[in-house]
N, CA, C and O of each residue as an XYZ file, in Angstrom:
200
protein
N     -78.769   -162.527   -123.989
C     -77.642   -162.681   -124.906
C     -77.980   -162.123   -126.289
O     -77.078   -161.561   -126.910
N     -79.118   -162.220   -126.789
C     -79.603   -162.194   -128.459
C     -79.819   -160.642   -128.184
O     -79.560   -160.015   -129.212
N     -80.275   -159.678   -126.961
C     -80.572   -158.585   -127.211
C     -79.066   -158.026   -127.037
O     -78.683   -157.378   -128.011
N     -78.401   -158.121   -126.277
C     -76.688   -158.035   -126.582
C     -75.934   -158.013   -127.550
O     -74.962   -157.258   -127.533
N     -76.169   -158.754   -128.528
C     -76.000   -158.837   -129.981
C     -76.426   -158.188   -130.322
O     -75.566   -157.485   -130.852
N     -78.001   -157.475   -130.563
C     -78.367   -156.893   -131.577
C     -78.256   -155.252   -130.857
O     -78.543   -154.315   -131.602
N     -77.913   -155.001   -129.669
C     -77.455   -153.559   -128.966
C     -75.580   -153.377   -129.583
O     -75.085   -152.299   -129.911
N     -75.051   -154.349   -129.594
C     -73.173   -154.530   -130.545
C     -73.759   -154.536   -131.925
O     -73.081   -153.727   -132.559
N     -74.329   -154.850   -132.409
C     -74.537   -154.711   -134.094
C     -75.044   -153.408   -134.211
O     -74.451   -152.707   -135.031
N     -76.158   -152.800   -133.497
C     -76.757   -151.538   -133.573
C     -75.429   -150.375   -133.189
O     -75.337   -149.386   -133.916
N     -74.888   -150.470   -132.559
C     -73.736   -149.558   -132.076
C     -72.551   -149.580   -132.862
O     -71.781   -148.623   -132.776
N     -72.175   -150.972   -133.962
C     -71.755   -150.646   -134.828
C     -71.551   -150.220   -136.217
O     -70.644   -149.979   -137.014
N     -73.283   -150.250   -136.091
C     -73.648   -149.674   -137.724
C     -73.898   -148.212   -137.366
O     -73.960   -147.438   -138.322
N     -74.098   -147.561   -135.763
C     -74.500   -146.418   -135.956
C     -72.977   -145.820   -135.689
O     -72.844   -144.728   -136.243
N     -71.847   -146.244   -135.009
C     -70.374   -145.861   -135.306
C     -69.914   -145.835   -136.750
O     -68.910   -145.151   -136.950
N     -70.589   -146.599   -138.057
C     -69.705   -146.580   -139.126
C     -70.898   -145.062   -139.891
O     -70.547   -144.191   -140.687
N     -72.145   -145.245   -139.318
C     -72.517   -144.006   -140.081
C     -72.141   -142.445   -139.572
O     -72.430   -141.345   -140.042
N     -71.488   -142.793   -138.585
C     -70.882   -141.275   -137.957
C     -69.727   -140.918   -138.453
O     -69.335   -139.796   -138.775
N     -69.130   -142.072   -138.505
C     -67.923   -141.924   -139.340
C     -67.624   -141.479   -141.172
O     -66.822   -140.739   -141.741
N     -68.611   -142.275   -141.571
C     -69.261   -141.755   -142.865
C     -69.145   -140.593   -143.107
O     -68.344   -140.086   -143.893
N     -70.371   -139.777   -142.092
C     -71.058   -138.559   -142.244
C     -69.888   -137.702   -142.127
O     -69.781   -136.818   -142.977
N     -68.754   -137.827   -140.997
C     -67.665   -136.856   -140.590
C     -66.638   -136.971   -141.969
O     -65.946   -135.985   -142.223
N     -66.550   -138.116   -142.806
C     -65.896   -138.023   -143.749
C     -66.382   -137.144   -144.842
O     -65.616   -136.386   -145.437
N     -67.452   -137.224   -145.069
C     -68.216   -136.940   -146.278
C     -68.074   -134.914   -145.956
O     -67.656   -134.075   -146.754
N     -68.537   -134.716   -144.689
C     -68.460   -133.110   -144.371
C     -66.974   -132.639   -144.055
O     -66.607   -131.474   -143.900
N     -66.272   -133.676   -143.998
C     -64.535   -132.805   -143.747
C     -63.912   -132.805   -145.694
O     -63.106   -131.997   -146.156
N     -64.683   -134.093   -146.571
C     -64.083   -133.805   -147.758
C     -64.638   -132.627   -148.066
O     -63.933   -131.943   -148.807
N     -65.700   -132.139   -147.738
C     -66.777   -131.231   -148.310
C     -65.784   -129.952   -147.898
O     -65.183   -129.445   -148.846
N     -65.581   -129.448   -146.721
C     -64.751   -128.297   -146.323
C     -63.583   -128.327   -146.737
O     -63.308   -127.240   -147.246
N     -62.386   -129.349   -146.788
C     -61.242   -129.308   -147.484
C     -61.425   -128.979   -148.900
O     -60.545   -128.252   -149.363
N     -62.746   -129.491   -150.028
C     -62.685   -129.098   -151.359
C     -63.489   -127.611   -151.234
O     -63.623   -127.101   -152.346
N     -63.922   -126.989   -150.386
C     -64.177   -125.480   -150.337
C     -62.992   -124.656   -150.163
O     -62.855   -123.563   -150.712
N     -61.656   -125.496   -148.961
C     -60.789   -124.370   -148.622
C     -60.061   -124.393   -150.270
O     -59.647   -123.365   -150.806
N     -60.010   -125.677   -150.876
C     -59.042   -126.004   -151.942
C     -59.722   -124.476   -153.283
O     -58.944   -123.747   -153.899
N     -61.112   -124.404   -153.374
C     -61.370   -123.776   -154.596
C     -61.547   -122.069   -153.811
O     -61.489   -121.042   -154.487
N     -61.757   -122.077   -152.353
C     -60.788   -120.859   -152.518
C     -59.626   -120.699   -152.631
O     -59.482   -119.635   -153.234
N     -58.623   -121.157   -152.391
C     -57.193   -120.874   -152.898
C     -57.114   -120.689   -154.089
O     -56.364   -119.831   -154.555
N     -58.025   -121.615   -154.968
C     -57.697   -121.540   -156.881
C     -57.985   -120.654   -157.047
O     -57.207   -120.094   -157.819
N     -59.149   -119.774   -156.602
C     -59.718   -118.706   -156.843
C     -59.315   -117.157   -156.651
O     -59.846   -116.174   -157.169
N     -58.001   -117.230   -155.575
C     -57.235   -116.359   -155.321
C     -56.043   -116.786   -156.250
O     -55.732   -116.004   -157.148
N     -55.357   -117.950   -156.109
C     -54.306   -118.012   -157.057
C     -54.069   -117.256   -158.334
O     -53.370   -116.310   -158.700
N     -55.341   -118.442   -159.084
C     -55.551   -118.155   -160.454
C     -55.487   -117.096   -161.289
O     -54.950   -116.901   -162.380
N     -56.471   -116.137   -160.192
C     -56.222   -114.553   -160.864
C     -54.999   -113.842   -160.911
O     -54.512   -113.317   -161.911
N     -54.375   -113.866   -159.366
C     -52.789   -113.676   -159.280
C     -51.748   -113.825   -160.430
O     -51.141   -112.934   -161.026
N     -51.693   -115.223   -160.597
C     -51.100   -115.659   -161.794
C     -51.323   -115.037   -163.382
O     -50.423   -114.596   -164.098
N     -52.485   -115.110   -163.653
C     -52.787   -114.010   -164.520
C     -52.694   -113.107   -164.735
O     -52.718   -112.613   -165.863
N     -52.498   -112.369   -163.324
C     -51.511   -110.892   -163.654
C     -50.397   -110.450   -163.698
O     -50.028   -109.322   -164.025
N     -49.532   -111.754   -163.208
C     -48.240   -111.901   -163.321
C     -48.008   -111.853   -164.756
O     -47.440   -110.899   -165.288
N     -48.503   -113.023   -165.489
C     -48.494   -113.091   -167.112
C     -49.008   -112.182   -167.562
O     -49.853   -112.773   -168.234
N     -49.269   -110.651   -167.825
C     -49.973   -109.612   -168.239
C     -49.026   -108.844   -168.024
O     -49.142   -107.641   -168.255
């Protein structure tokens, strides 16, 4: 029973660090696609105003 417990506690601390990790690397790629777009925008815009 006690090793049952500690195989459900182990499986749910290693489910919340997967989950973590997938958060942390999908914000990471969404704020890359985001500062290429600024980076194409920005200039665009600037030559509009010119």
């Amino acid at each position: 029973m006690r090793f049952q417990l500690s195989l459900g506690f182990l499986a749910i601390v290693l489910l919340l660090c997967v989950i973590c990790v997938y958060t942390i690397l999908s914000s990471i790629g969404v704020q890359s696609i985001f500062s290429d777009l600024k980076s194409e925008i920005i200039p665009a815009q600037l030559q509009r105003a010119i």
